[in-house]
N, C-alpha and C positions, 0 to 999 in steps of 0.2 A: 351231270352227264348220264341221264336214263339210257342213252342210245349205249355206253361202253357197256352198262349192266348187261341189256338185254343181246347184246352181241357176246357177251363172256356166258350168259345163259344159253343163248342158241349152240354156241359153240363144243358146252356140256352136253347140250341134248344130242350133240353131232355125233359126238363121241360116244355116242349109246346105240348107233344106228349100225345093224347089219353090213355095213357096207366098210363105214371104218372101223367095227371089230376084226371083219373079214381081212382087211388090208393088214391090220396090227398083227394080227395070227399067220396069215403068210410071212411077213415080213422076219417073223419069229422064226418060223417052220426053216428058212433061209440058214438065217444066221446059228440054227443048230447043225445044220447040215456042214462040214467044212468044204465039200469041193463046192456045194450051190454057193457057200459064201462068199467063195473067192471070184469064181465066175461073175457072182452079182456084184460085186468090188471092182472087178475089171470094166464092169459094162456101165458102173455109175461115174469111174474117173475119164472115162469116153464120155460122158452125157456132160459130166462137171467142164470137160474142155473144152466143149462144142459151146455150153451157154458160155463159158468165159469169152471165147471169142465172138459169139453173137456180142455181148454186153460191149468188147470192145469195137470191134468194127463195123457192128450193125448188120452185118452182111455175114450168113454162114454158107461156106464154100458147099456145095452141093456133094461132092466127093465122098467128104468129111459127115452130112446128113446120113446119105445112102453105105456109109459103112456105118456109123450106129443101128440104124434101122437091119443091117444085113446080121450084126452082133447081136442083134436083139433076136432076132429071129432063131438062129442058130441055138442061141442060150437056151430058147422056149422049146426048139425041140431035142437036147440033149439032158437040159433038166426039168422036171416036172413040177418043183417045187417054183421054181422061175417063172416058169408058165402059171399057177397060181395065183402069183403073184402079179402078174401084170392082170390076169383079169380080174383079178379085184381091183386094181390099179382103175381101172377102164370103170367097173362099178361106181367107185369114189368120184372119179371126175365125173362120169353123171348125174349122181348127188348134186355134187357142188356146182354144175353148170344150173340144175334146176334152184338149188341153192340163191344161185346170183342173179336168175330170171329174176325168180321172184322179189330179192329185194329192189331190183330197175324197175320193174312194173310196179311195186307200189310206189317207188319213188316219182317216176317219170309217165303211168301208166300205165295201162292195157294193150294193146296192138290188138286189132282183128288178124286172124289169117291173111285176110284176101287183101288188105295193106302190104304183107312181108313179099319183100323177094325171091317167093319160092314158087318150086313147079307145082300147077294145081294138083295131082298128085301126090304132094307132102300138105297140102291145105287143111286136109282135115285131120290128120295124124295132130299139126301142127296144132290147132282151136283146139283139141285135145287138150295138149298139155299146158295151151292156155288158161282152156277152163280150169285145170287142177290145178293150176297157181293160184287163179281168183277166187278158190274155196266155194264157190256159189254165189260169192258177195260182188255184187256188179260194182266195177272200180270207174274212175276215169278212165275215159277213150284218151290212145296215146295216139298226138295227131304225127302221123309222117310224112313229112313234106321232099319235094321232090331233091330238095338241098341235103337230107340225110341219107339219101342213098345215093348220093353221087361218092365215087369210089367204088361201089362197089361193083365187080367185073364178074359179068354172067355171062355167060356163052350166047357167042353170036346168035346162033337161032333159039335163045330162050324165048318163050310163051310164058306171060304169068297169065 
């Protein structure tokens, strides 16, 4: 099982990146704090009941959305260790979205830009961080067929 080594390897090196030391250290900077703690305690048993209920009913009441998001907000501007913390938060999940590019592109491919669903004005932002996936090393072309973007809902007057 080479694949579990070198995922317990990546993992290690993940854990050495600016991004999740960042998150680690806020999340620390929190939990010394006692009124951030509590605050951030209240705003994760909000987040914990909202996925509970997505997990059971698949459907999460909007209401229920737009008052976490409203807690969130709130939190970030009374405390500032809160606010730290999410934007690292926000750093980490860019990591690991680039993270997940990348292991789909080697697995399934490459994409060109001008293949994706997006407005030519993200096209070349976008072949950017293509290329910094594909390290310089020209990979397989990932073919997308008109079958893989069905589903997905782009505004009426989109132009790709």
């Amino acid at each position: 099982m080479n694949y579990i080594i070198k995922a317990r390897e990546l993992g290690e090196a993940l854990s050495q990146t600016t991004e999740v030391q960042g998150l680690k250290a806020a999340e620390a900077a929190i939990m010394a704090d006692p009124k951030s703690k509590e605050a951030f305690a209240q705003y994760q048993e909000k987040e914990r009941g909202l996925v509970t209920t997505q997990m059971i009913s698949k459907v999460v009441p909007e209401k229920e959305s737009l008052a976490l998001l409203d807690l969130k907000v709130r939190l970030m501007n009374k405390h500032p260790l809160i606010k730290a913390y999410f934007v690292q938060q926000q750093n980490y999940e860019k990591l690991m979205a680039m993270v997940n590019l990348t292991l789909t592109t080697a697995m399934h491919g490459m994409p060109s830009a001008n293949d994706l669903p997006i407005p030519e004005e993200f096209k070349g932002m976008a072949q950017q961080i293509l290329d910094k996936i594909g390290g310089g090393n020209p990979m397989e072309k990932m073919q997308i067929t008109p079958e893989m973007l069905k589903g997905i809902k782009l505004p009426p007057d989109f132009k790709s």
